[in-house]
N, C-alpha and C positions, 0 to 999 in steps of 0.2 A: 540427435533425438534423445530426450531424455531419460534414463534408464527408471525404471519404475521400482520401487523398492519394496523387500520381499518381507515376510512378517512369517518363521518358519509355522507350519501346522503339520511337523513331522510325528507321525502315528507310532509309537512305539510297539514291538513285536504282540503285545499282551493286546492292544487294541484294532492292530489287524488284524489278528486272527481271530476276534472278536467281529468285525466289518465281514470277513471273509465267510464265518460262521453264519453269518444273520445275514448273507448274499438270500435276493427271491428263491422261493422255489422253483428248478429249472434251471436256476443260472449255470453258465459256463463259466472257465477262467482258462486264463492259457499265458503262459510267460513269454516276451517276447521281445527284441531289440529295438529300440524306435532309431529310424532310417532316415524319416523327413518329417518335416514339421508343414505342413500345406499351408495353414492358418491358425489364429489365434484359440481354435476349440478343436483341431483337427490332430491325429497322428496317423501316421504309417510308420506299421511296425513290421518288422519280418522273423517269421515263426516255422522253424523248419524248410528254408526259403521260400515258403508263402509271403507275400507283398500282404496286407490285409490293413482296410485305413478301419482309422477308430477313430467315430465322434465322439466327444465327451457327453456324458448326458449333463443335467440341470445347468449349462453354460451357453450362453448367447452370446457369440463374439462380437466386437464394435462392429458398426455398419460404415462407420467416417474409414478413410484409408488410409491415415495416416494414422488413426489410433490402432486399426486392425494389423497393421504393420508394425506395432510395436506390440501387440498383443503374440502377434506371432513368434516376434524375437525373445519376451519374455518367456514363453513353451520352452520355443528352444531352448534357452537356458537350462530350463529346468527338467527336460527329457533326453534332447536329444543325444542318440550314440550312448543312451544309458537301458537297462532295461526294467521293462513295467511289470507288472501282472493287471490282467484287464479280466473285469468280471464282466458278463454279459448276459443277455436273455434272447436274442436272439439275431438275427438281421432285418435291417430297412435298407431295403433295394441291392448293394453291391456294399453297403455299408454294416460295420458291428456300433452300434450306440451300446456306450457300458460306460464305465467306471475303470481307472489307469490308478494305480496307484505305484510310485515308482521311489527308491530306497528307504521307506514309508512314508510318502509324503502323496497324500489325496491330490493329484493331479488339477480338476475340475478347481475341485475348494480352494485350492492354492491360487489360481486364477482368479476367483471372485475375490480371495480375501486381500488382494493385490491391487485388485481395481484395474485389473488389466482386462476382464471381461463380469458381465451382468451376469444373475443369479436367472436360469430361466426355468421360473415358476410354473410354466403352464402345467395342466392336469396328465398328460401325458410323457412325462419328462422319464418316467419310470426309477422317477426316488421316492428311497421310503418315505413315511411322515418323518422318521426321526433324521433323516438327512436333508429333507427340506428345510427344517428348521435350523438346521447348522448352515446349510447353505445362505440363507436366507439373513440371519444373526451374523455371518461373513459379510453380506454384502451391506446390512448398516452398518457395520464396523469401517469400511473402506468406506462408506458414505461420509461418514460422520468425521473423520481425516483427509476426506475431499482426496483419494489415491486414485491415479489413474484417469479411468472415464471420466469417475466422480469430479475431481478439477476441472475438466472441460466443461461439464454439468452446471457446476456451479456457477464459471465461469461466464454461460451462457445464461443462466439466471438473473443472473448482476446484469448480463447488457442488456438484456427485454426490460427489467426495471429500469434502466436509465432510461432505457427507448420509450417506453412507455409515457414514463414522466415527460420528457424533451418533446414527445408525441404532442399530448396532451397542454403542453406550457407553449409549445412554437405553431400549431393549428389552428386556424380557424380563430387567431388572437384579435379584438377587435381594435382599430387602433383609430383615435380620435382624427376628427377632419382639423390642418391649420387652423380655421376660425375660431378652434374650443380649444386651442392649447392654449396651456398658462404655464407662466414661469415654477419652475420647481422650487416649490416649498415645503419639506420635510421636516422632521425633526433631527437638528443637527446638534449634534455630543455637546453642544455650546448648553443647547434648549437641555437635554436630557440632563446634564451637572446641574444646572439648577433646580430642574424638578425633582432629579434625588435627594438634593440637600433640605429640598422641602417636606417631602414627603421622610425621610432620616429626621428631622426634625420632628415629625409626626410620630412617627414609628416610637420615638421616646415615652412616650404618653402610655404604652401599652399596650402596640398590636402585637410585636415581635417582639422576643430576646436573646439576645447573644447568640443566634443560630441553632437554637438548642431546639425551638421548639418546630410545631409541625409546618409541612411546605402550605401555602396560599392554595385553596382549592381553584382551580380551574373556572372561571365562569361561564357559565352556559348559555348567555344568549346569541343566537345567530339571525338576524346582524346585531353589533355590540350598538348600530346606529339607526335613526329611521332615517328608510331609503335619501339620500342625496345630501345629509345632515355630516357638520362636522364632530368629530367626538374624540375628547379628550385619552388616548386610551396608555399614557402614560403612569398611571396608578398602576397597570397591570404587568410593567414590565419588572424586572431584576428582581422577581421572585426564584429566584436558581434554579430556573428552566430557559431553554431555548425559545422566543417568542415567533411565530411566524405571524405577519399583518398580510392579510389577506381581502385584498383590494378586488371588486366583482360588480359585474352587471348580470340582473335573471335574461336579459337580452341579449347575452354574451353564449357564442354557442360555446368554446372553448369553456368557458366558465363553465356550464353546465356539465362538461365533464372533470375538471377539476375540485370542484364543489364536493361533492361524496369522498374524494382523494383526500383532501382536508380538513374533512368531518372526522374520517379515519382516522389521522394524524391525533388530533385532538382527543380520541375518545382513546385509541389503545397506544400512545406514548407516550410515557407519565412525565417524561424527559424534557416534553415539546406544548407550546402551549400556541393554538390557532385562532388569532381575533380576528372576526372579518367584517370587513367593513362594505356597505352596497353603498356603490358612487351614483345610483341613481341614472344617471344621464353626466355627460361629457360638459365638465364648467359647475358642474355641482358645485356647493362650498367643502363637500369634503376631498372631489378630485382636484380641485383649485387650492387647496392647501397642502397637499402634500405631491401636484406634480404630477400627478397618474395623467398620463396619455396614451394608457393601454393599458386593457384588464386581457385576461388576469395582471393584477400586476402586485408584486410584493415586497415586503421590508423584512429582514430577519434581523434578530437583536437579541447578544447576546444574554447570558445567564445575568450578568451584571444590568443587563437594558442598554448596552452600546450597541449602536447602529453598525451592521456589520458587512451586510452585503443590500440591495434594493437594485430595482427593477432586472433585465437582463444577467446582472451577474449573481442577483439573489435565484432565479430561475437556474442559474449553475449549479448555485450551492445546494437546492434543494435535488437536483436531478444528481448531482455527488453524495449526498447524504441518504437516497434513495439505494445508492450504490453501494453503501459502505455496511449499510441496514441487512440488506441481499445477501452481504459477505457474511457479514457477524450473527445475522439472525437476531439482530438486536435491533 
């Protein structure tokens, strides 16, 4: 199990007795040995051989059991067979809910700021404002280094994106009958070398220069074609962006929910540029050109305009780049 790594938030004497001073009104404190560690927000401490467990307040330990068990071992680390001082205000049930603070280091806080347990916010947690906000500022701190819960968190973020995508690309995909397939014909790096040399020939004249100047805006028509037509959409590539071609029938249910997916794509990743094209019906001259025997169906092509991935393994590449997005936030 992997040990979780501590980030110290040790209070020096000037700021505890600072914390201690500005305890609620009421509160108690009491010095005491911690004995056992129950769970990841739990202690048992013994106090003039009183047994007495101590919840932490503003901390919500994992609910998964292998993380709560590692949330538990982290504590222990960090308390056990050491002694505390716990502030408190009073009991819930057999239990003290307070605040541990143990050879100055905020017990709770340390947790959160670890990612070994959540910040628990709720209105009854019995922290001040000002320690909610430290708690709180802890926990996107560990957020944001992905520590602890958080890696799993994220972790699980990335797979619902892929799932979702892989969802959405392998559902409901319409897939043409024998009598309407046609031999795959694509744009192959043979076709693409020539039409860049054509269009590098053009470029001369004054669209572009030397890379200096600004990127090609994005075109906005959706479809780039009318329905079942073939269309040339080779001008639009190796503008040093990732091109996705985006092959669709409005009679495709799959398509309908991919469609908004790759409107998205198009409007908020400046990186990525989505042309789509309506095949119309199954034998169209645009599905008959380029091979489509099932929509969704796609071509990705690099920054330069190389064909890179299409059909099935273009459907990869996009459900990994969904993945990678997830990761990076990018």
């Amino acid at each position: 199990m992997r040990q979780l790594r501590r980030t110290a938030l040790l209070l020096p004497p000037v700021a505890l007795l600072l914390i201690l001073s500005n305890a609620p009104a009421g509160a108690a404190f009491l010095r005491a040995l911690v004995a056992e560690v129950p769970d990841g927000a739990t202690l048992v401490v013994v106090n003039s051989n009183r047994r007495l467990t101590v919840v932490l307040k503003g901390v919500e330990a994992p609910r998964d059991a292998r993380e709560a068990e590692q949330a538990r071992r982290h504590l222990a680390a960090l308390a056990l067979g050491r002694e505390v001082v716990v502030e408190y205000t009073g009991l819930r049930g057999q239990n003290i809910h307070g605040r541990a603070v143990c050879g100055g280091m905020d017990l709770g806080l340390q947790l959160v700021r670890d990612g070994a347990a959540r910040y628990d916010g709720a209105a009854d947690n019995a922290l001040s404002e000002a320690e909610r906000q430290v708690y709180a500022e802890s926990e996107r701190a560990a957020r944001a280094e992905r520590r602890g819960v958080w890696r799993a968190a994220e972790a699980s973020a990335e797979v619902a994106a892929v799932a979702s995508v892989q969802l959405a690309l392998t559902t409901n995909v319409s897939v043409a009958p024998p009598s309407e397939r046609t031999a795959r014909r694509s744009l192959s790096t043979e076709d693409l070398i020539v039409r860049r040399m054509a269009a590098s020939a053009g470029a001369g004249k004054g669209a572009k220069s030397g890379g200096g100047g600004a990127a090609t805006p994005k075109q906005s028509r959706w479809p780039l074609n009318r329905p079942g037509e073939e269309f040339d959409f080779s001008r639009h590539l190796g503008q040093g962006r990732t091109t996705v071609v985006y092959f669709y029938a409005d009679w495709c249910p799959a398509c309908r929910e991919v469609s908004p997916m790759m409107r998205a794509i198009n409007s908020n990743a400046p990186d990525v540029e989505v042309l789509a094209l309506d095949i119309d019906r199954w034998g169209s001259p645009v599905a008959a050109a380029h091979g489509v025997s099932f929509v969704p169906y796609f071509q990705i092509y690099d920054e330069s305009g190389y064909l890179i991935a299409e059909g099935k393994q273009a459907a990869r590449w996009l459900a990994e780049e969904a993945a990678r997005r997830a990761r990076t936030g990018g």
